[in-house]
N, C-alpha and C positions, 0 to 999 in steps of 0.2 A: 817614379819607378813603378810604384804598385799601377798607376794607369796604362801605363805600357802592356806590364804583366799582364792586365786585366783584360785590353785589347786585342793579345795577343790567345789568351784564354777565347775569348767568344768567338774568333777568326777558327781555330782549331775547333770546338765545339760547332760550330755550322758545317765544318769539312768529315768530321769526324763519324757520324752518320746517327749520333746514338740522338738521344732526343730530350727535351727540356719539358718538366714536370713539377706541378702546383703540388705542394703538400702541407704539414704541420707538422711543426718540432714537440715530438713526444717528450723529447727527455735531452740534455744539454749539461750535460756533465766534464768539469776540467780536467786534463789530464796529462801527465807531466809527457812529452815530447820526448823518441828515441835520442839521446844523447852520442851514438856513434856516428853523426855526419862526419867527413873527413876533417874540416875545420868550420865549427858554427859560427865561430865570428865573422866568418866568408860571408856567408850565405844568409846574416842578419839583416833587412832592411830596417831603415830607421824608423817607418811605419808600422812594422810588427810590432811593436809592443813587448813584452819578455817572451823573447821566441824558445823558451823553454817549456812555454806551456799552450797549450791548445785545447778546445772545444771536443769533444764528442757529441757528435749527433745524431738520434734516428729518429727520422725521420718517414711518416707515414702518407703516401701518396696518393692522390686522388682515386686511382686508379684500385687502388687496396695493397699496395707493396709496400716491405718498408726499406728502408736503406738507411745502412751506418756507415759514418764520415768521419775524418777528426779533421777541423778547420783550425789554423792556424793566424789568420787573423785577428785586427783591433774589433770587429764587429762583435758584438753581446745577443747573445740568442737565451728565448726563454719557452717553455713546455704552453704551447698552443701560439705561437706565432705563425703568420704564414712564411712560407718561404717557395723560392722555384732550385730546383734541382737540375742538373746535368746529366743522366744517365748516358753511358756507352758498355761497350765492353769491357774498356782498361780502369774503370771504377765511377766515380759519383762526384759530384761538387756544387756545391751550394753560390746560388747569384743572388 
C-alpha cells in the first residue's frame, strides 16, 4: 500500500509543477497528530506505525529556505541528515 502511495506521490509531484530540493533536517521533533480525522482507524495503514504521532520537520534548503512539514511516517529523522524535499504551492514533502 505505502508503495503505491508513494508512486502515486512522485507521478503527482512531476505533474505538479513545483519542484524537488536537497536540504538538512535542522530540527525533528514528535508531535501528537490532529485526532479529528472522521474515522482513524480508516485511514491507519499497517505500515504507519502509531499513526497518532508524527515527525515535525524544518528543514533548511540548499538554496537558503527553510520549510516545515509534519511526516507521518515509519522513517526516523535526526538534526543534520540530508534529505530531498517536494516544494509546490499546495505545501512540502519529504522523499
Amino acid at each position: 500500500m505505502k508503495i503505491l502511495l508513494a508512486a502515486a506521490v512522485l507521478s503527482l509531484a512531476a505533474c505538479s509543477g513545483g519542484n524537488l530540493s536537497s536540504g538538512i533536517v535542522e530540527r525533528a521533533q514528535q508531535v501528537e497528530l490532529d485526532s479529528s480525522a472522521p474515522n482513524p482507524d480508516l485511514a491507519k495503514d499497517e505500515d504507519d506505525g502509531d499513526a497518532r504521532y508524527g515527525t515535525q520537520l524544518v528543514v533548511r534548503l540548499d538554496d537558503g529556505r527553510t520549510v516545515s512539514l509534519t511526516y507521518s511516517g515509519v522513517r526516523r529523522f535526526e538534526p543534520g541528515q540530508p534529505v530531498r524535499v517536494h516544494v509546490s504551492g499546495s505545501g512540502a514533502f519529504v522523499m
